[in-house]
ZAMARGU-4260 file (C-alpha; in steps of 0.2 Angstrom, whole numbers, plus 5000, padded with zeros to 4 digits):
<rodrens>
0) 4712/5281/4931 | 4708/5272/4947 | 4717/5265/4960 | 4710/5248/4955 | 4715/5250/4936
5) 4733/5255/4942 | 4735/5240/4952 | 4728/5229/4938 | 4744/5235/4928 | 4755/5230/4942
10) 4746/5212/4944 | 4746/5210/4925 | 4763/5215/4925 | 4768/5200/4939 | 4756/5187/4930
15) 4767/5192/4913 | 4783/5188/4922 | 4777/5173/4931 | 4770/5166/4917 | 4786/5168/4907
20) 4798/5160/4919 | 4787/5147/4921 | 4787/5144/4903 | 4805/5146/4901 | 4810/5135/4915
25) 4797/5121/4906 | 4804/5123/4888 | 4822/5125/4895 | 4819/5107/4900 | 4818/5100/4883
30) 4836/5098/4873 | 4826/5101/4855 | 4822/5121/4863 | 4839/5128/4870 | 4845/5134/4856
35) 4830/5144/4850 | 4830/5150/4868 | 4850/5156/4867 | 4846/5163/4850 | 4831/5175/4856
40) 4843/5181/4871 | 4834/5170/4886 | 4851/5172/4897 | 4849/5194/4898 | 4829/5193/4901
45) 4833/5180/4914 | 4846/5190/4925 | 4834/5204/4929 | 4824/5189/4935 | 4833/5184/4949
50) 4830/5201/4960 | 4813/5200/4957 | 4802/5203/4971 | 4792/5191/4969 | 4800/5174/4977
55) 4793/5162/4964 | 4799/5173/4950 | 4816/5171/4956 | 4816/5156/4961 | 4808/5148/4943
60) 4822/5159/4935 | 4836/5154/4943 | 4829/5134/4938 | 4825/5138/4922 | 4845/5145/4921
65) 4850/5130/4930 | 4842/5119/4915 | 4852/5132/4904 | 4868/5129/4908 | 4865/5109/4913
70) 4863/5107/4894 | 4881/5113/4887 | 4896/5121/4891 | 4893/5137/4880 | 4879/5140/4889
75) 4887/5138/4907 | 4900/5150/4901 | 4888/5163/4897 | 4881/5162/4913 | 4898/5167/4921
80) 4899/5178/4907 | 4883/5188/4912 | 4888/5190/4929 | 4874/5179/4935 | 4886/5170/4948
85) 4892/5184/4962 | 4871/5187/4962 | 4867/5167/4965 | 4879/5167/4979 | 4876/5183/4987
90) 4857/5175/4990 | 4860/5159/4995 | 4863/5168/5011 | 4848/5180/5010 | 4834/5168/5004
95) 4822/5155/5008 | 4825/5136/5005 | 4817/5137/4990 | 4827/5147/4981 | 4844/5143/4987
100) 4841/5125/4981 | 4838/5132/4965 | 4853/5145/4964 | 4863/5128/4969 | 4856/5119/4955
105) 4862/5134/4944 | 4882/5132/4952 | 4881/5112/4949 | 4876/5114/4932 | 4890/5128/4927
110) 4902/5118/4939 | 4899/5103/4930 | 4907/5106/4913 | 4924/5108/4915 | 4938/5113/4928
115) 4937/5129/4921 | 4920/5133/4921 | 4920/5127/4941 | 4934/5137/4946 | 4923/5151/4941
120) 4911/5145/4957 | 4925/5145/4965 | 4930/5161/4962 | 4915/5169/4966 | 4916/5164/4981
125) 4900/5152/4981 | 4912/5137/4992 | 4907/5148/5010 | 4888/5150/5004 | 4887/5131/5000
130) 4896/5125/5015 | 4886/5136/5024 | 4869/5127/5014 | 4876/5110/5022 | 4871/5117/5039
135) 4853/5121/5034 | 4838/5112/5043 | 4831/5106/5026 | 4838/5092/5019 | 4833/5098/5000
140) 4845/5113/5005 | 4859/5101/5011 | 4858/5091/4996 | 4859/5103/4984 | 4873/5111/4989
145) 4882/5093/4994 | 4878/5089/4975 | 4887/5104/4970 | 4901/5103/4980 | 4904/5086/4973
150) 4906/5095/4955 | 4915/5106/4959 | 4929/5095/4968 | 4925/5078/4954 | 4939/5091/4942
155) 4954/5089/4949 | 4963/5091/4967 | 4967/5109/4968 | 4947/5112/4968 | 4945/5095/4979
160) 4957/5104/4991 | 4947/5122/4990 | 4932/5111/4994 | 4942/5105/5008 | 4949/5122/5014
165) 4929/5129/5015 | 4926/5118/5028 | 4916/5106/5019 | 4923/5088/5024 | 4915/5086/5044
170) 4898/5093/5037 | 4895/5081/5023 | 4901/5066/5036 | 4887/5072/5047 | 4876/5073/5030
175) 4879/5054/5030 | 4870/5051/5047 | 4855/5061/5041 | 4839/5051/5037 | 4835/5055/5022
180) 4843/5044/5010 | 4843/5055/4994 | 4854/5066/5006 | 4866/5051/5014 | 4868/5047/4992
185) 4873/5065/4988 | 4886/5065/5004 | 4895/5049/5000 | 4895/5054/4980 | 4902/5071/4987
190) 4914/5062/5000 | 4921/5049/4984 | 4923/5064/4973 | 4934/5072/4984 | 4944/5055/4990
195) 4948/5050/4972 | 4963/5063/4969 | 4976/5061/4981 | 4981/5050/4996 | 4982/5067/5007
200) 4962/5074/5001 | 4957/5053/5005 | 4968/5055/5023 | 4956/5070/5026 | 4939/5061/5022
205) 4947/5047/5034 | 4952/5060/5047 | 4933/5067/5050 | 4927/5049/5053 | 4921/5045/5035
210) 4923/5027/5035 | 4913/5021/5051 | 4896/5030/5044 | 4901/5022/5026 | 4903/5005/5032
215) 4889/5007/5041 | 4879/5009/5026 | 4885/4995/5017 | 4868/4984/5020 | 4858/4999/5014
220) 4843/4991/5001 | 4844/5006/4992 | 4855/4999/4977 | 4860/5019/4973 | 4865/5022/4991
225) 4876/5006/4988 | 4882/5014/4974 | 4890/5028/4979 | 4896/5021/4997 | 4906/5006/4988
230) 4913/5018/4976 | 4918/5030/4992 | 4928/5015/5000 | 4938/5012/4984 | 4941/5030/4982
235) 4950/5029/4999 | 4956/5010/5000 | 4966/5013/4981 | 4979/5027/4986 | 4992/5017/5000
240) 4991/5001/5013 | 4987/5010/5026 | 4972/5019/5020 | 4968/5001/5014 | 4972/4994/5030
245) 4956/5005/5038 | 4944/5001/5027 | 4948/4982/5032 | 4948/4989/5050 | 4930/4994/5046
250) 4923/4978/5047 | 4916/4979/5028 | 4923/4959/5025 | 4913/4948/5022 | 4898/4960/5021
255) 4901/4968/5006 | 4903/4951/4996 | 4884/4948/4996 | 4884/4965/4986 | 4892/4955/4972
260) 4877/4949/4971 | 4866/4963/4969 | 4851/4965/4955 | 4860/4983/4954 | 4875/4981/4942
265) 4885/4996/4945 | 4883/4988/4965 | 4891/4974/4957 | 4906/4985/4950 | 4910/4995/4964
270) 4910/4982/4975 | 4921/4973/4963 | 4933/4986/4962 | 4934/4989/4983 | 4942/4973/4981
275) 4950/4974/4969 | 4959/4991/4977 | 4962/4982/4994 | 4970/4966/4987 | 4981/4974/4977
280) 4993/4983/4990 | 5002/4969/4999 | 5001/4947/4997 | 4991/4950/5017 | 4979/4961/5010
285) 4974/4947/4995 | 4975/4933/5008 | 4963/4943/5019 | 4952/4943/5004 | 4955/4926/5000
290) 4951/4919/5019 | 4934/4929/5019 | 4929/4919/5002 | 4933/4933/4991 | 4940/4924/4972
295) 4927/4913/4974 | 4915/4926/4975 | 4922/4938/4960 | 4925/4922/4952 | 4905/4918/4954
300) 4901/4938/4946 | 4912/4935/4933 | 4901/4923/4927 | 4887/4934/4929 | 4891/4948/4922
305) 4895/4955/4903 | 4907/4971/4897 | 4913/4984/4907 | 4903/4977/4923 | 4918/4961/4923
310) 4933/4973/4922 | 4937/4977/4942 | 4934/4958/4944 | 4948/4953/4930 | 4959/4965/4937
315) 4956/4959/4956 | 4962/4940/4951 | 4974/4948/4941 | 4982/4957/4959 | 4978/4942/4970
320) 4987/4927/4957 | 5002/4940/4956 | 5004/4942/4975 | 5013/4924/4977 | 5011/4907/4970
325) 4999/4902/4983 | 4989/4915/4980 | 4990/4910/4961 | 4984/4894/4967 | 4970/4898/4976
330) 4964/4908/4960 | 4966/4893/4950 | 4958/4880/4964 | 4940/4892/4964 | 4939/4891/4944
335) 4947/4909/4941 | 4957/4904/4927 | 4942/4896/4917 | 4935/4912/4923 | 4946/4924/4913
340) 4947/4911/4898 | 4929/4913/4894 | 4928/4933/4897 | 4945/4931/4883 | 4935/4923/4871
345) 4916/4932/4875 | 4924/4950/4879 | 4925/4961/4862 | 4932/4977/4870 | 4951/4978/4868
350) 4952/4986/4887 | 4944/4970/4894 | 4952/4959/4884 | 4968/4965/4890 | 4966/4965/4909
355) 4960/4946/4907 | 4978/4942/4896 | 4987/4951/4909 | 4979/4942/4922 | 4981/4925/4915
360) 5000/4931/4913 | 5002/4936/4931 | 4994/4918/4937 | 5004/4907/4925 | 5020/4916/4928
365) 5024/4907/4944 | 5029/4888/4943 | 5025/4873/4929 | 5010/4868/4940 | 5002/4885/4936
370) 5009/4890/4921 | 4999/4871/4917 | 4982/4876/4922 | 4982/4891/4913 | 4988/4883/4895
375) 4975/4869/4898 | 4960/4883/4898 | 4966/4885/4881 | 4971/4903/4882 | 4987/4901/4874
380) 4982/4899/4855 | 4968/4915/4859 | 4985/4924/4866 | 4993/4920/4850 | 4978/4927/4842
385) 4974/4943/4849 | 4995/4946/4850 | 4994/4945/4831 | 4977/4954/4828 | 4976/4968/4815
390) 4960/4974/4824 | 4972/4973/4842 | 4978/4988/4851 | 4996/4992/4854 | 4989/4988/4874
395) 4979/4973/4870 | 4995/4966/4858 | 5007/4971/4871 | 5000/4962/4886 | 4995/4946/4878
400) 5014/4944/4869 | 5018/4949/4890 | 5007/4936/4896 | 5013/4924/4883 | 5030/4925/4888
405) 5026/4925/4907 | 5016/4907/4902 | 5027/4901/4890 | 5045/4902/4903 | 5036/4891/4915
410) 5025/4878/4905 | 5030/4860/4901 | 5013/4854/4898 | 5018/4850/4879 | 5001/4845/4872
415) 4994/4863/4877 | 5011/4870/4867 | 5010/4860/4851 | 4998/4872/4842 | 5009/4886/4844
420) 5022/4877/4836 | 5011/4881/4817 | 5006/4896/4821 | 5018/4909/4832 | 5029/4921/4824
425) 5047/4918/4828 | 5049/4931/4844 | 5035/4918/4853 | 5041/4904/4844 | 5059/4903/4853
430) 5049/4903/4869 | 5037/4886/4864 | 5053/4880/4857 | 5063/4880/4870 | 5050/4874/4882
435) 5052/4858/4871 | 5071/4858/4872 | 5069/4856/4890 | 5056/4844/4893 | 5061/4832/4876
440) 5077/4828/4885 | 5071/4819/4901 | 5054/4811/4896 | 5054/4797/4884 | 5034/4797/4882
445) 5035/4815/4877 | 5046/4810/4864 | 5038/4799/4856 | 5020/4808/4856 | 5030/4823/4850
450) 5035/4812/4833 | 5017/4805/4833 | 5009/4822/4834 | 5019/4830/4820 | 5030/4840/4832
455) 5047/4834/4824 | 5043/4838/4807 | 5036/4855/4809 | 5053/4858/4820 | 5064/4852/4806
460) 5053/4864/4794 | 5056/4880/4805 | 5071/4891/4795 | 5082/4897/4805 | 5098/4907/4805
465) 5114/4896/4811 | 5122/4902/4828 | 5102/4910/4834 | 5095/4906/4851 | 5084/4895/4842
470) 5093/4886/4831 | 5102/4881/4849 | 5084/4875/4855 | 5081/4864/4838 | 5100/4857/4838
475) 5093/4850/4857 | 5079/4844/4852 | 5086/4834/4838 | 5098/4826/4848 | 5084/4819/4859
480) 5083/4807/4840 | 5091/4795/4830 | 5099/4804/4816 | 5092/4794/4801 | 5071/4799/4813
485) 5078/4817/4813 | 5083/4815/4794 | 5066/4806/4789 | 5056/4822/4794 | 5068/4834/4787
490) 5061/4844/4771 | 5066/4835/4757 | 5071/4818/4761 | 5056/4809/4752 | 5063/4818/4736
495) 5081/4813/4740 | 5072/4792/4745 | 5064/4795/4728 | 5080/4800/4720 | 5090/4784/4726
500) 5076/4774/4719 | 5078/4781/4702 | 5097/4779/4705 | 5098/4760/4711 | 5104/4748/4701
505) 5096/4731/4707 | 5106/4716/4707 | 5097/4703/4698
</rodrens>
């Protein structure tokens, strides 16, 4: 045999393995193929793989067991299982770019699963390897491993703080002043991922100079960029005041409002809910937001927007209206209340639904006056409604009998009260009662409009127990009468004027 046939074997050999990789790492791609993969034992031929000697070889398997473990959880685990891990990190310090992105494409994807699965990264020591990646010249490399640092600390904060502990923090800042914007993306998701935990893992982000370069990107026209920089912000802005107070510091309002505007609707949420986390912590927070033409501007993306995209903006004129009952008002003056009426009646999601009642709750809680405007957006029968719904969660029932009751203790605007008077169950109906027992008293137009309206019958046809909170209310509110008006509505005093007639003996 010559020495051109023996090498023949060798180059057929390579062309064999490079052309199954290849294929691998293509079918691995499509969902339909994995388990016919797993089944025919892809994961042990692929190990081998990875110390090829030819770079490509490795670097296609390592992508091709990337795809693997992306798909599912069992899969991941059988790459920890094959000991494929210790061999990734061990030559994302030894290869070339290529292949280290691909070997951190493998940890994102097992990281990804579950807490478990990216303690396992952890464990293998792959945290130095990667931090060591964010100090690479080539922004892919820099990427990659940002992305899967960000998995790996998105879990819980004992792996946040590991990410932390590795060093990782002042590099991905830096990551955010790099050009490339796919690169900036990955750092701030990374950077938002690790804020989200605790106030301490947030102070750290703050402490390395996180919030300058974010603000800073706030104008960005990449909407994904946007994205993840908003969401960065609230991450850090939601835990206390004071990390609140230096996102504020940042300059960010009223840039960021614009954004509420964006084509991009996830821009629109996570703008929404920076807001919504600054405004919440202290009554000077919500009239910062207020003075830089904030409600109106949630108020204006409200009307814009549908489902889950609405919900940060509920909840932020929720926060503002229960700060004080000025900034109540200046909820109710930039149409926020007919705002939160309409997404009550639109919204079909229980979780929305109940942000907007709780909302309406914390505005009309504070005096008559807004107690007034809420009932006159006709929320209070839609209340009643979704309080008594079958199809209601225990939350959604809970927070609209809450925001009921917050509504109903302040409101004397009696025409807006009447309708509840047919159909509330008697734990609402003492409140709307009693509203009526203080009003009827001290206003003779109301009074009459309330006999003319069929407010006094329905009164005298509630049963009640002698000696009951409510039974007090109706004894005031009959007072307000004559005795024979009081008697003329009572249940059964046509029968008893038909009786007398049948009983009279006329004088002729």
């Amino acid at each position: 045999m010559s020495q051109r046939q023996v090498l023949q074997v060798f180059e057929q050999y390579q062309k064999a393995r490079t052309q199954f990789v290849q294929t691998v790492a293509e079918v691995a791609s499509k969902p339909q193929n994995i388990e016919t993969l797993q089944n025919a034992g892809v994961m042990q031929l692929l190990r081998p793989l990875l110390l090829d000697v030819v770079p490509t070889i490795q670097q296609t398997a390592a992508l091709a067991l990337g795809r693997l473990a992306n798909y599912n959880d069992d899969l991941a685990e059988a790459v920890v299982k094959g000991d494929i891990l210790p061999q990734l990190v061990y030559s994302l310090a030894e290869q070339n770019r290529f292949y280290k992105k691909a070997a951190a494409f493998v940890l994102r994807a097992v990281a990804k699963h579950s807490p478990e699965l990216a303690q396992s990264v952890v464990d293998c020591g792959a945290l130095d390897a990667l931090v060591i990646c964010l100090e690479e010249f080539d922004p892919g490399v820099k990427e990659s491993a940002a992305w899967a640092l960000g998995y790996i600390a998105r879990h819980n904060a004992e792996l946040s703080q590991a990410v932390v502990d590795a060093g990782a923090v002042p590099l991905l800042v830096l990551c955010l002043q790099e050009p490339e914007v796919a690169l900036k993306r990955i750092a701030a998701s990374a950077l938002s991922d690790l804020c989200k935990h605790s106030p301490d893992l947030a102070q750290t982000v703050v402490d390395a100079g996180a919030i300058a370069h974010l603000a800073g990107l706030v104008g960005s026209p990449d909407p994904r960029l946007k994205r993840q920089v908003f969401s960065a912000l609230s991450q850090v802005a939601k835990h206390s005041l004071d990390l609140a107070e230096m996102v504020v510091e940042a300059e960010v309002f009223p840039a960021v409002l614009t954004s509420l505007k964006d084509p991009d609707e996830y821009v629109q949420k996570n703008v929404a809910t920076l807001i919504r986390e600054i405004a919440k912590h202290t009554p000077e927070l919500a009239q910062l937001v207020v003075n830089a033409g904030g409600v109106a501007a949630v108020v204006d993306y409200l009307g814009e927007s549908r489902g889950n995209v609405r919900l940060p903006g509920v909840m932020m004129l929720g926060y503002v209206g229960a700060h004080s009952e000025n900034l109540a008002m200046s909820v109710i003056v930039s149409k926020g209340v007919v705002q939160l009426a309409i997404t009550l009646s639109e919204e079909t999601e229980d979780h929305i639904q109940a942000a907007a009642a709780w909302a309406l709750g914390q505005i009309g809680r504070h005096t008559p006056e807004h107690a007034k405007a809420v009932a006159q957006a006709k929320v209070l029968p839609r209340l009643l409604e979704l309080h008594l719904g079958e199809g209601s969660s225990e939350d959604l029932q809970a927070k609209s009998k809450k925001a009921l009751k917050n509504i109903l203790g302040r409101c004397v605007h009696l025409p807006a009260l009447e309708p509840l008077l047919h159909d509330a169950p008697p734990n609402i109906l003492k409140h709307v009662v009693g509203q009526f027992s203080k009003v009827l008293p001290h206003d003779a137009r109301a009074r009459r409009l309330f006999v003319a309206s069929g407010g006094l019958k329905k009164i005298q046809e509630i049963g009640v127990e002698p000696g009951t909170v409510l039974a007090e209310y109706i004894r005031t509110i009959n007072q307000c009468y004559p005795e024979e008006i009081v008697r003329y509505y009572s249940p059964g005093y046509s029968e008893q004027l038909l009786e007398r007639v049948e009983h009279y003996k006329p004088n002729i």
